[in-house]
N, C-alpha and C positions, 0 to 999 in steps of 0.2 A: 504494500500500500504506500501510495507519495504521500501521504498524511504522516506532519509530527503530531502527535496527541499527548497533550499535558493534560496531567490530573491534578486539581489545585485541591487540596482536604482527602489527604486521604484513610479516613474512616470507613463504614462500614459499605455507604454508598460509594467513595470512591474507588476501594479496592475492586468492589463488584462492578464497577464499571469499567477499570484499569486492565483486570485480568479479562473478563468480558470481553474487550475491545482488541487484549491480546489474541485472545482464543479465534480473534474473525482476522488477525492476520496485519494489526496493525504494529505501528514502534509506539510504545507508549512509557514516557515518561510521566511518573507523579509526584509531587511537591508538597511537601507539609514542616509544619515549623517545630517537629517532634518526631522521635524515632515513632514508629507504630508496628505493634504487633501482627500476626499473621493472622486475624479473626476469622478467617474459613478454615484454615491449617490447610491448604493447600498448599504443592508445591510449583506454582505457577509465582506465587508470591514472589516466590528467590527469584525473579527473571524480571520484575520489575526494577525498573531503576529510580530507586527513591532519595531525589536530591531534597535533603534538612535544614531548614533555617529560615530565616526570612528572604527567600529569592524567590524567584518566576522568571519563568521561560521570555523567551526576548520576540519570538514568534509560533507560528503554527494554530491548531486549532486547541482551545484554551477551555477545560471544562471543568465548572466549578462548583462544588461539589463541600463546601464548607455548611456543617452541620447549623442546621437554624437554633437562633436562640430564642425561650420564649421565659420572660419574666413571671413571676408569680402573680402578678395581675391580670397576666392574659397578652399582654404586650408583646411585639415582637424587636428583639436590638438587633441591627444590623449594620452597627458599627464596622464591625472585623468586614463584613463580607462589603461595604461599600467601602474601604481601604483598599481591600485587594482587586476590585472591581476597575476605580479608578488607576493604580498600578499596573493594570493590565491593558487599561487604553491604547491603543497603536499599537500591540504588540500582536498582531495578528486577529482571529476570529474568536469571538466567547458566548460561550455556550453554558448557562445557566442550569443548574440541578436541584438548588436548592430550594425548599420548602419556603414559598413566599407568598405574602398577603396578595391579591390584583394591583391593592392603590401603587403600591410598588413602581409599578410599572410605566405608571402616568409621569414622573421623575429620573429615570433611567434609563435608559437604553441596554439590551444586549444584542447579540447577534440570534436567537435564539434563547428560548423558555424550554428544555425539558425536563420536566417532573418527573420524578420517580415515581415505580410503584411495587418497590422490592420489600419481599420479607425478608426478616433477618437472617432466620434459618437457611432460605432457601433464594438467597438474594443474586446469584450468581446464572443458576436453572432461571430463575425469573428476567434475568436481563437477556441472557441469549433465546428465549423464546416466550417473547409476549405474543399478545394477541394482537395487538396495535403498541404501538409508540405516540405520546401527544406530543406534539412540536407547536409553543406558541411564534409566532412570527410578525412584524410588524412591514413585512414587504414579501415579494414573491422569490425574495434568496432561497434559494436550495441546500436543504439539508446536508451536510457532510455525511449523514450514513441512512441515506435514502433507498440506496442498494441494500443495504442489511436488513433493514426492516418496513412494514407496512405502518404509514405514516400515517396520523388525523392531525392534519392541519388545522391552526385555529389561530388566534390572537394571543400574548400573550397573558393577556387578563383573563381569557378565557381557558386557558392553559389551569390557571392557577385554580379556579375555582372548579374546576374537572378532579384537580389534583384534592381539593379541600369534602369537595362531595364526598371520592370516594371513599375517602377515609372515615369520613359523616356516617355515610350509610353504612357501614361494616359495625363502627361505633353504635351508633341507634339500632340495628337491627339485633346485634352481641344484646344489648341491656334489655332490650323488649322478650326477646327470647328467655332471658334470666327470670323476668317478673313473671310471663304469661303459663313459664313453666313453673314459677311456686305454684302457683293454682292446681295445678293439673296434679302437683304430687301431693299435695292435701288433700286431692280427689280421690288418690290412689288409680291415678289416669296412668297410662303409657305417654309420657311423654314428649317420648322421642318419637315414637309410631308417629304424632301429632302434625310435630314440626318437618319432620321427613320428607311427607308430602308436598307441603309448603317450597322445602329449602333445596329438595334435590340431595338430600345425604352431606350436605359442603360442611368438610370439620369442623369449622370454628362455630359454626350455630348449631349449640349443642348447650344442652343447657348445665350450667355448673360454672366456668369457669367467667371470670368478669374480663374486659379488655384492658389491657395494659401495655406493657410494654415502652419501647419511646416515642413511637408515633401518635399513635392515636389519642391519648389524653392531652399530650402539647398542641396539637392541632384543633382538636373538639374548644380549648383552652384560648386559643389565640383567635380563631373567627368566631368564635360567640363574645369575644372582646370586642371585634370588627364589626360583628351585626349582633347588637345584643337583643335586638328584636325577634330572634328566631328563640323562641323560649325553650323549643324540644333540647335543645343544644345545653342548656342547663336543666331541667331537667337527667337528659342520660348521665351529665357526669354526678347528678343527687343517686340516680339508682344504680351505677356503677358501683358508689361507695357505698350504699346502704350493704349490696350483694357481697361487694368484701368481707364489708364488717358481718353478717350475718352467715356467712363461710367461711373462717378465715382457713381451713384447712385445704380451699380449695384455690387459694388465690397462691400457692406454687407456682402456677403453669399459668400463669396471667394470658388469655389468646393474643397475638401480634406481638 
């Protein structure tokens, strides 16, 4: 591939994307201001070339990938990531990853929006075979890896809130599942026979286990800050924690 591909954050999303991106054939360097562990234990890791410190790449395609931060109000800071953003100006093309508000966007330019939608566990499987890929865009530039994958075009505000849904609906459908099946077990209902039907057998709607994780409660957290007028959004994170605290021997295996 003529593509240099730099990885700027490399965490959980960056390495799945780094190794990823290796695995289809490209040269991929990644860039972080900290030595980082091998979180898949894979031995693709060692083949990465991970430059430390405060540097960045001088050109190429530039994808970044620095974990969102979200304050305990609900707030998003994005200090770090509009430092390194600006940094990155004139040095080639930038390609956005991380988990960002819409209004974002009205203020910044990238070359590209695309949002993850890796799990943790299986964040690596998840990157080389989606079902679609979102790409927000603010003109008709062509995607650098439009050969690799089947692309849904969109804006990137529109990008963002694709990204925010789906993590919504995963979140609201986990807590409703929780509550609608206390019912059913004080009924001495089946359950699961219940939801089955509903849900198509898919793991994580099963009832026991609350959502957790680092995505989905930062997120459910940060656009119900955004729109606090969606009241379901507080709500889930009240029945989230009720379901903990009323379980706590099953809140181990938090889903996501």
């Amino acid at each position: 591939m003529e593509h240099n591909i730099n990885i700027i954050g490399y965490g959980f999303v960056g390495q799945a994307t780094a190794i990823g991106l290796m695995k289809l054939g490209y040269k991929v360097t990644a860039y972080d201001i900290c030595q980082k562990e091998n979180i898949y234990n894979i031995r693709e890791f060692e083949k990465i070339d991970l430059k430390i410190g405060k540097i960045l790449p001088e050109e190429g395609i530039n994808i970044v990938c620095i974990a969102d931060k979200t304050l305990e109000n609900g707030k998003q800071e994005v200090s770090h990531l509009l430092e390194v953003l600006n940094d990155l100006n004139g040095k080639g093309s930038t390609i956005l990853r991380t988990t960002i508000l819409p209004r974002f966007f009205a203020d910044h330019n990238v070359d590209f929006y695309w949002p993850e939608f890796l799990r943790e566990k299986t964040a690596i499987e998840d990157f080389l075979h989606p079902a679609a890929i979102v790409v927000g865009r603010k003109n008709e530039k062509r995607f650098p890896f439009e050969d690799n994958f089947p692309v849904y075009y969109c804006t990137p505000e529109e990008a963002s809130h694709i990204k925010y849904l789906h993590n919504i609906w995963n979140a609201l459908r986990i807590a409703f599942v929780n509550e609608f099946g206390d019912n059913l077990i004080k009924e001495n209902v089946n359950m699961q026979k219940v939801v089955d039907f509903i849900f198509k057998k898919e793991k994580y709607l099963k009832w026991g286990n609350a959502f957790g994780g680092h995505c989905l409660p930062k997120d459910i957290k940060a656009y119900s800050c955004e729109y606090p007028e969606i009241l379901s959004l507080h709500a889930a994170m009240k029945s989230n924690k009720i379901h903990k605290d009323k379980y706590p021997e099953l809140d181990k295996n938090p889903i996501f």
